[in-house]
C-alpha positions, 0 to 999 in steps of 0.5 A: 741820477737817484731815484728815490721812492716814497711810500704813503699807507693809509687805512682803508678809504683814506689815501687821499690820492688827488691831494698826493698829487697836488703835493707832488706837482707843487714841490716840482717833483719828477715822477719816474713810477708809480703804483696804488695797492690795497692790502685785500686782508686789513684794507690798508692802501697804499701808493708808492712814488719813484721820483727822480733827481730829488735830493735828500732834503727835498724829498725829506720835505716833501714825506713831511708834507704828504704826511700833514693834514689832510693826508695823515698818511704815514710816509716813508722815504728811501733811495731806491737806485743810482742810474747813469745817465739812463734818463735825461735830467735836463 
């Protein structure tokens, strides 16, 4: 199974996580992990996602969305690992 992560960073006060999650939920994603961080220097937030069994595309779509209005979050996207039948994909 891929995992892929997605990294969205917004300046301070402006990571809109309830919106991220919409995002996630309506595009049918499998969140595998997640993590919420402030840079204590610039204020800069930051919140990464592990989805699993998302295909290229798919997540490609999905970083493009997250990074539209009202987000305007910058987001990148990257495999992160291949796993072999460690999680249940069914």
């Amino acid at each position: 199974m891929n995992v892929q992560r997605l990294s969205i960073r917004a300046p301070a006060g402006r990571l809109r996580i309830i919106s991220v999650w919409r995002s996630l939920a309506n595009s049918g994603a499998r969140v595998y992990g997640w993590a919420v961080k402030v840079d204590a220097a610039t204020g800069n937030e930051c919140m990464t996602v592990d989805v699993a069994g998302c295909d290229e595309q798919s997540l490609a779509k999905l970083a493009a969305t997250l990074g539209t209005a009202p987000l305007e979050a910058t987001v990148t996207a990257c495999s992160l690992l291949t796993l072999d039948g460690a999680i249940d994909e069914g």
